[in-house]
C-alpha positions as CSV (number, residue, x, y, z in Angstrom):
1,X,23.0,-14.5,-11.5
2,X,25.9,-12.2,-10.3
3,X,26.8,-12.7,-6.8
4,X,29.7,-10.8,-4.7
5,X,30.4,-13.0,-1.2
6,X,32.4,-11.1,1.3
7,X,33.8,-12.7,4.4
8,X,36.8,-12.2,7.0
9,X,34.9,-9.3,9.1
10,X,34.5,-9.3,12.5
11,X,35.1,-8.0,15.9
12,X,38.6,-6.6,16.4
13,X,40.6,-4.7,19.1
14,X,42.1,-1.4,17.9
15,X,45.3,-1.5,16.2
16,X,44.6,-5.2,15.2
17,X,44.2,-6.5,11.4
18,X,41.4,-7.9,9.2
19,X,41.7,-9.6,5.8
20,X,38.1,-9.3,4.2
21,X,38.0,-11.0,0.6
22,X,35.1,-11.0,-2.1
23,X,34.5,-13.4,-4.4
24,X,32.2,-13.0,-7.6
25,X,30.6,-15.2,-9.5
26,X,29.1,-15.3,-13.2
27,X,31.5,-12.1,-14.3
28,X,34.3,-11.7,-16.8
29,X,36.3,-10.6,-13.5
30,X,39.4,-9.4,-15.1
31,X,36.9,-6.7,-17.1
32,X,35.6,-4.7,-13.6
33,X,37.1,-2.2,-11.6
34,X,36.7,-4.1,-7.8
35,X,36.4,-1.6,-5.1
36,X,35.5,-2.0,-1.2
37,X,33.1,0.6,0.5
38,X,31.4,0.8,4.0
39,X,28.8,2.1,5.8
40,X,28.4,3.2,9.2
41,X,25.0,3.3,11.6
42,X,23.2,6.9,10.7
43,X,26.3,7.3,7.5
44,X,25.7,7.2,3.6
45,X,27.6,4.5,2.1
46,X,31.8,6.0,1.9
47,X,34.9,4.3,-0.5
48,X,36.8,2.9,1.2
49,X,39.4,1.6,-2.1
50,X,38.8,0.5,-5.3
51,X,41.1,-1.4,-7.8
52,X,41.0,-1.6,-11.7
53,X,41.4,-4.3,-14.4
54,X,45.0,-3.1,-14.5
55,X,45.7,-3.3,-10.7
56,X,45.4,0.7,-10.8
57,X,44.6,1.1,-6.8
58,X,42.8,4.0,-4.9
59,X,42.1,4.8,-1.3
60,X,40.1,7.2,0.5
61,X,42.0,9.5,2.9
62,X,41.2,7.6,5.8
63,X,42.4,4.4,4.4
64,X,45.7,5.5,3.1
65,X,48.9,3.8,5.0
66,X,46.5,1.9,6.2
67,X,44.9,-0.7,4.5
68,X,45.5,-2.7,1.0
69,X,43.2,-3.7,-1.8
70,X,44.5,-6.8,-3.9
71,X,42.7,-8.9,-6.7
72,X,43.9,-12.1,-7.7
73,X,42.2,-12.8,-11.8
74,X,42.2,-16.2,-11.2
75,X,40.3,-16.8,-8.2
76,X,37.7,-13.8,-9.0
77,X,38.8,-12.6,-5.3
78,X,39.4,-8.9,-4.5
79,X,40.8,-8.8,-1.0
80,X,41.3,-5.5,1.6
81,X,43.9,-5.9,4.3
82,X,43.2,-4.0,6.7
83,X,46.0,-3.2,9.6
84,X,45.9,-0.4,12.3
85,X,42.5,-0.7,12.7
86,X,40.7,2.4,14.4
87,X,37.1,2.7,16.5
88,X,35.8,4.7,13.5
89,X,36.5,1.6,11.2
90,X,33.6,0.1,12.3
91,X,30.9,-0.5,9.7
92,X,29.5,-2.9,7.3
93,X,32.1,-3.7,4.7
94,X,30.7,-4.0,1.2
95,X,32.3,-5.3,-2.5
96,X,31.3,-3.6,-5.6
97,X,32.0,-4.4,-8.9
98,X,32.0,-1.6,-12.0
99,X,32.5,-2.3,-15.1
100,X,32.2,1.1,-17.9
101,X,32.0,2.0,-21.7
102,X,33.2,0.7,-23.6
103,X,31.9,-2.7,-22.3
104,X,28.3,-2.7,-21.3
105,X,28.0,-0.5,-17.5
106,X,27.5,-3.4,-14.9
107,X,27.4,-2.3,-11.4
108,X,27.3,-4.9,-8.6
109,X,27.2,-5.4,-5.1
110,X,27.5,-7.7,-2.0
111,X,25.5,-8.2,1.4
112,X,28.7,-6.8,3.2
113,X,30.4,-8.1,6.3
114,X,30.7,-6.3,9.6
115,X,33.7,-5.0,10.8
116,X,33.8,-4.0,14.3
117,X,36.4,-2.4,16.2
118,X,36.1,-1.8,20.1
119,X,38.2,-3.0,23.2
């Protein structure tokens, strides 16, 4: 059974950091795109950055500058670092793994981890 484990959130003052990591189990890691999104009370589900099999990186608007996705192969870990932090950071912080044609379409995700940023 695939399973995605994210940790590192939790409550943090504005312009502080976080370091949330993902681990998955029971995939051929190095074959999936990795990506973190989040979600916000009352909001649809938003990328937040997503990394491929070839360390290709991308970030939404509001991430850029910001924060940084990382994978390391060997542990099956995709980490975001997240500095700067802002008020309208806070949300729950979930991992996804994709993996497209031409290898059979997988798409997986975790239970998330809360982020919260407030003074």
């Amino acid at each position: 059974q695939v399973q995605l484990v994210e940790s590192g959130g939790g409550l943090v003052q504005p312009g502080g950091s976080l370091r949330l990591s993902c681990v998955a189990s029971t995939i051929t890691f190095n074959t999936y795109t990795m990506g973190w999104y989040r979600q916000a009370p009352g909001m649809l589900r938003e990328l937040v950055a997503t990394i491929t099999k070839i360390d290709s990186t991308n970030y939404a608007d509001s991430a850029k500058g910001r924060f940084t996705i990382s994978r390391d192969n060997a542990k099956n870990t995709v980490y975001l670092q997240m500095d700067s932090l802002k008020p309208e950071d806070t949300a729950l912080y979930f991992c996804n793994a994709y993996r497209g044609p031409p290898y059979s379409v997988r798409d997986y995700w975790g239970q998330g981890t809360q982020v919260t940023v407030s003074s």
